[in-house]
C-alpha positions in Angstrom: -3.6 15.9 -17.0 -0.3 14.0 -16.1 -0.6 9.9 -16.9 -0.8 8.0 -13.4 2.8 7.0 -14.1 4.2 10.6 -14.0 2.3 11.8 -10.6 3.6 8.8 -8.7 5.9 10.3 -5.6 7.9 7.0 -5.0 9.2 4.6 -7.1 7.3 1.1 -6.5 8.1 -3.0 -6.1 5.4 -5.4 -7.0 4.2 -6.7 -3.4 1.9 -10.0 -2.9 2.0 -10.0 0.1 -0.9 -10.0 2.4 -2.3 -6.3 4.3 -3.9 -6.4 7.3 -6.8 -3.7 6.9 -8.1 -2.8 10.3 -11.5 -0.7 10.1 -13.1 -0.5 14.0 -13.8 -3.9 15.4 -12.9 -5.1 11.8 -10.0 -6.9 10.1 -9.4 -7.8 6.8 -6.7 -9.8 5.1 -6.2 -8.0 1.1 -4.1 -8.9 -1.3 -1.6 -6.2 -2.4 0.3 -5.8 -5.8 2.5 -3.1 -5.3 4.3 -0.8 -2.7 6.3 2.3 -2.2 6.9 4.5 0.6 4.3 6.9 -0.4 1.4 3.6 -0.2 0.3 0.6 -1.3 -2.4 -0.8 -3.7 -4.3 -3.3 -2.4 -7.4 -5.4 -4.7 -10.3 -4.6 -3.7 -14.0 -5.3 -4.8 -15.1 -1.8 -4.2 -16.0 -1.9 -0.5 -13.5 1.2 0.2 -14.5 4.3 -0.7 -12.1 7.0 -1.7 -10.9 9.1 1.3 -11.5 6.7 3.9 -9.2 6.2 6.6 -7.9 2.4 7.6 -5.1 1.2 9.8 -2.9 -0.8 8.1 -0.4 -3.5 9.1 2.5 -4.6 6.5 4.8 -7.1 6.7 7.5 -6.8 4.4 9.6 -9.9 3.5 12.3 -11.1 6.3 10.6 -8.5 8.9 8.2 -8.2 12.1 5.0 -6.3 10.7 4.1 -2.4 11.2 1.2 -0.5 11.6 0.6 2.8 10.0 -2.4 4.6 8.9 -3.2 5.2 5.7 -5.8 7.0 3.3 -7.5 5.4 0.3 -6.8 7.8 -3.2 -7.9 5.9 -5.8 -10.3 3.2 -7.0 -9.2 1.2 -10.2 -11.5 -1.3 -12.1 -9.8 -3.0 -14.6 -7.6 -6.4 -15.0 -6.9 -5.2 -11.7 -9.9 -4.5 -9.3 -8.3 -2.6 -5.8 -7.5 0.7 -4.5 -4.0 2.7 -4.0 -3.9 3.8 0.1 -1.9 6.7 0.7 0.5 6.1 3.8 -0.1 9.0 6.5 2.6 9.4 9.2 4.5 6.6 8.6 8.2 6.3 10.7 11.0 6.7 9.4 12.3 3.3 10.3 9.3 2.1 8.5 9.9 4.0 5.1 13.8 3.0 5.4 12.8 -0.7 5.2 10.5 0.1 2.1 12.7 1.9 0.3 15.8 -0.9 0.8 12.6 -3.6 -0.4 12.0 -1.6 -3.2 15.4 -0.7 -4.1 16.5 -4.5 -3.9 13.0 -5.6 -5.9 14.0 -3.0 -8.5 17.5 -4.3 -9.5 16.3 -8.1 -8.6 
């Protein structure tokens, strides 16, 4: 089995930002650590289970906020509690703007 390091599809920036998670009539503000244009991780104190399916609104640093959907992969317990979210369908305006944050965070 390949370390979680070596199946990653993107490269990542640490993210603090705030998500929006939107479940049904339900919104939730979560703490992220990290992003890349494949997802995000979010902390989390286990109330998503793996597979489901949120709506998702990001608001990367020095621009307006986007929506995409997203599906949860992974639960992690640790230092860390949270869960990575797969990003489904996302634009490619969207993953453009990640990719310059990350690139920029990256040689920052």
């Amino acid at each position: 089995m390949l370390a979680r390091t070596q199946q990653r599809k993107a490269a990542r920036a640490r993210f603090t930002q705030q998500v929006l998670l939107c479940r049904g009539r339900e919104t939730v503000a979560l703490d992220a650590q990290d992003i890349s244009t494949a997802g995000v991780f979010v902390r989390d104190n286990g109330a998503l289970n793996t597979r489901a399916l949120l709506t998702l609104r990001v608001a990367l640093p020095g621009h307006k906020a986007f929506t995409v959907m997203g599906r949860v992969t992974h639960q992690h317990k640790g230092h860390v509690d949270g869960v990575g979210v797969e990003f489904l369908g996302i634009m490619p305006a969207q993953r453009q703007r990640i990719e310059a944050y990350v690139a920029h965070a990256v040689t920052a």
